[in-house]
N, C-alpha and C positions, 0 to 999 in steps of 0.2 A: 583465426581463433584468438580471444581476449589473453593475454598475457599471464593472468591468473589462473586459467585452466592447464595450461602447458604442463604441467608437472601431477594431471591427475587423467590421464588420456586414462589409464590402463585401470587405476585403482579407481572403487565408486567416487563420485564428489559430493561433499557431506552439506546440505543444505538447511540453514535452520527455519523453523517457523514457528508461529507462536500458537500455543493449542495441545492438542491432545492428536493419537490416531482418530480420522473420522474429519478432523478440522478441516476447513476447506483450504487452507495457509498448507497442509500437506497435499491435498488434490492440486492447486496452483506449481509447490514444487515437482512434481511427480507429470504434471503436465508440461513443462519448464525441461524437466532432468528425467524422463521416462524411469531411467537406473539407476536413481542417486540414491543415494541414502540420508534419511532425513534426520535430523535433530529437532525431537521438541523441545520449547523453550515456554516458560511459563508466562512472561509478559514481551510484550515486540522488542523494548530494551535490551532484554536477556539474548535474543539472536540477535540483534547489533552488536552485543559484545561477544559473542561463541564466535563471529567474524573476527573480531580485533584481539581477541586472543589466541585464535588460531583454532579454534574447536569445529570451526565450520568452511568451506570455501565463499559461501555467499549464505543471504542471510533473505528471506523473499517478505515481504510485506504488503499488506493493502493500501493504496492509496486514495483511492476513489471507488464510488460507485454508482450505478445508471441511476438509481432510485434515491440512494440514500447521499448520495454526493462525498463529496471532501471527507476524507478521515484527516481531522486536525491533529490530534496526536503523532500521528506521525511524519506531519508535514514537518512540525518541529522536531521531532528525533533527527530526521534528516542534516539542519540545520546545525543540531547540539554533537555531530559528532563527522570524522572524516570519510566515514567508506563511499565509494564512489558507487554511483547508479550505474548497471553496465547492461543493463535487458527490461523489458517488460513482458506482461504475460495478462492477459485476457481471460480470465477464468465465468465462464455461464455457469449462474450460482441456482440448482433447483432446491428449495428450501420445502422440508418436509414437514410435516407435522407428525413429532412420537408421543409415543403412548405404553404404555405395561403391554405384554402380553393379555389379552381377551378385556383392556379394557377400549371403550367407544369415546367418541367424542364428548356427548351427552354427560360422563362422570367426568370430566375434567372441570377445571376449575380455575388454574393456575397455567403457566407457561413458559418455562425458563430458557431464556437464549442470550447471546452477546446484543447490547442495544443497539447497533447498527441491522442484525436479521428482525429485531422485536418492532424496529422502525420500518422496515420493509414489506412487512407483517400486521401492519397496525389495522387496517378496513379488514381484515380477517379476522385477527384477532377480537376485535370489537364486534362483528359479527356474531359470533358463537358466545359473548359477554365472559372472555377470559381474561382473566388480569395478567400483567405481563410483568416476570420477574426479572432484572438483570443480570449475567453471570460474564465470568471474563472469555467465555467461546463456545462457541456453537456445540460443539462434542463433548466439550468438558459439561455443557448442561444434559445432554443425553445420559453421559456417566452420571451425570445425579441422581435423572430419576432413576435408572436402572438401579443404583446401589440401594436411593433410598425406599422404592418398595411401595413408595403409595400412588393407588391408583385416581389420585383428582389431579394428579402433576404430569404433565406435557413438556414437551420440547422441540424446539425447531431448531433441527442441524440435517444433515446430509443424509440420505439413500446408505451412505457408506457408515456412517454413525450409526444407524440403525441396525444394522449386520453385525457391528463389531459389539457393540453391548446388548444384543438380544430382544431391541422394540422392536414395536410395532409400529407400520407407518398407514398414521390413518388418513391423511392427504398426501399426494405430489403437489408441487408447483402453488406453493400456501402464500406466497407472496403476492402484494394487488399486483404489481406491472409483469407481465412475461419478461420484459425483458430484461433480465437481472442479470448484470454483470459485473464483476468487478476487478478493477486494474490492480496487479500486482508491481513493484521493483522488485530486481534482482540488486542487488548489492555486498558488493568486495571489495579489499581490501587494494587492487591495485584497478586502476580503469581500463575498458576497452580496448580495443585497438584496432580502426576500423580502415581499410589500408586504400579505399575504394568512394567513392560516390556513387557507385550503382547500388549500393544497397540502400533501401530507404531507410534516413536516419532521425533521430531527432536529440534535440542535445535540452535539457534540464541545466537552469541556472537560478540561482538565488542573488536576490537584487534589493538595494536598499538606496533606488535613486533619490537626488537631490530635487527634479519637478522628474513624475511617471508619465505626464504627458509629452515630454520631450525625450525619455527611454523609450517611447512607444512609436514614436516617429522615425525610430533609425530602423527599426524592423519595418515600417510602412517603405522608407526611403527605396530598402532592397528588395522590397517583394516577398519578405519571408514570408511562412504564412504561423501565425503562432496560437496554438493546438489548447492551450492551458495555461489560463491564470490564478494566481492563488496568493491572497494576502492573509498574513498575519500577525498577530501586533509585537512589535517590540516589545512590549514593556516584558513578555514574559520568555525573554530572552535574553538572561544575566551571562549567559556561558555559551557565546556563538564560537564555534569550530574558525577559526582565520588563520591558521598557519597554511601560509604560499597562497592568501589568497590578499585582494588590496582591500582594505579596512579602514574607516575614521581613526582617529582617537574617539571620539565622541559621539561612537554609537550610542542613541539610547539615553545619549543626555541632554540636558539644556531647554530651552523654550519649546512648548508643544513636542517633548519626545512622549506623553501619555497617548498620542493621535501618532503616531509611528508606525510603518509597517514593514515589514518586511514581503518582500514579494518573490512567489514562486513562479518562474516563467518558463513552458515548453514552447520549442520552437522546430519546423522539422528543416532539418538542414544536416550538410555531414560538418565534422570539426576541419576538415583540408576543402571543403565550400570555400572561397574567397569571401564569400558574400559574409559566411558565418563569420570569420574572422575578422571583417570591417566592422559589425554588430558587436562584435567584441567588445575591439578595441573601442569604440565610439563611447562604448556603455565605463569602460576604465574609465574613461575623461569626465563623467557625469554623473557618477554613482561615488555613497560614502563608501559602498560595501560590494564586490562583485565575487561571486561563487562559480563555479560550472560545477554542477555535480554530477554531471558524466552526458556521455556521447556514445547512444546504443542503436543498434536495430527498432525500427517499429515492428509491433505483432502484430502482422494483418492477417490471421487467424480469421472466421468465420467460423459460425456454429449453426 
């Protein structure tokens, strides 16, 4: 058991997520923590910080998705702040199509969801010739239209958003690909603690080498095998998290730092791996900037 749970065996564990009830950020926790007790939180920052204040035990987040790929946003929260990655979670996302009570597809007009469902959405969407409005999450656009009452407005959120504000679901499974999935973090304030190599592991680092093709050779050297890569630019990274971690001075500055990147690497290995540990170190000697932002379980969950 991760070090940070020990003092909550008995009382629920408070999980934050960003969204309303109905969101899929509370399906991901509740699939994650069966018993927990959730915290909504109105933007993903907001549960980054109910963790670093204490209002939550772990704070869960979307990271990716099968269809819609990389959420950037929060690749850099990650980044901008210290909680440690300590789980992931798998969540199969069926995106519904709502509507008013007795109204049809045919009166709609409009379609309100987070852009990441309205992108997943889009060969649907454009099908039926609906315009597609933005909002900051899936349930929070159900509560719209429910409050606001007009029947040309739709929404794509969950089966479970439907039941809690009183639409109607006038498709399942509204997304073009079946197979919609999206990867969640768990993240808190202290990391893992994984005492074993039998469990399959995979360890998240943030990386700001000096050549990527020669960081990418010490993982080739050991066999690692590595699971996720993820660049993004320096420049919008005034305020990088580096306490106890080894840092430039001169992140971000000087010739060509406008073409900088910083780079998100999974890799599956445990942290007491030898192997991981020479990967490590190798990456200290060659990088301006090295991170670990944690060392968890993989979800190998099926659906």
């Amino acid at each position: 058991m991760s070090g940070h749970l020990q003092n909550h065996s008995i009382s629920k564990l408070r999980i934050a997520y960003q969204g309303v009830p109905g969101a899929y950020g509370e399906a991901a926790a509740r699939k994650a923590y069966p018993n927990c007790e959730t915290v909504q939180c109105h933007h993903f920052v907001d549960a980054i910080q109910a963790v670093e204040r204490g209002s939550a035990e772990e704070a869960i987040i979307p990271i990716e998705n099968s269809i819609g790929g990389s959420i950037h946003t929060n690749y850099d929260l990650l980044l901008c702040h210290t909680l440690h990655v300590v789980g992931e979670t798998h969540l199969f996302v069926d995106h519904c199509l709502l509507a008013l009570p007795l109204a049809s597809k045919h009166h709609l007009t409009s379609v309100f969801s987070h852009p990441q469902a309205l992108s997943q959405c889009e060969k649907s969407l454009n099908m039926l010739g609906l315009a597609a409005v933005p909002t900051q999450n899936t349930a929070v656009a159900a509560q719209m239209v429910a409050s606001r009452g007009v029947r040309e407005n739709g929404a794509i959120a969950s089966a479970r958003a439907a039941e809690l504000y009183g639409l109607n679901i006038l498709a399942h499974k509204f997304q073009d690909r079946s197979n919609n999935v999206t990867r969640f973090l768990k993240l808190a304030r202290e990391p893992i603690i994984i005492p074993t190599t039998d469990t399959r592991s995979k360890i998240s680092i943030a990386l700001i080498p000096d050549e990527l093709q020669k960081a990418l050779t010490v993982f080739a050297q050991t066999g690692i095998h590595i699971s996720k890569i993820e660049s993004r630019p320096l420049e919008k990274h005034s305020t990088i998290a580096v306490n106890g971690y080894k840092h430039g001075g001169n992140i971000g500055r000087g010739r060509g730092r406008y073409f900088k990147f910083v780079y998100f690497i999974d890799f599956e290995a445990s942290a007491i791996d030898p192997r991981a540990q020479y990967v490590l170190e190798r990456l200290q000697e060659m990088a301006t900037y090295v991170r670990v932002l944690g060392c968890y379980p993989v979800d190998t969950a099926t659906w």
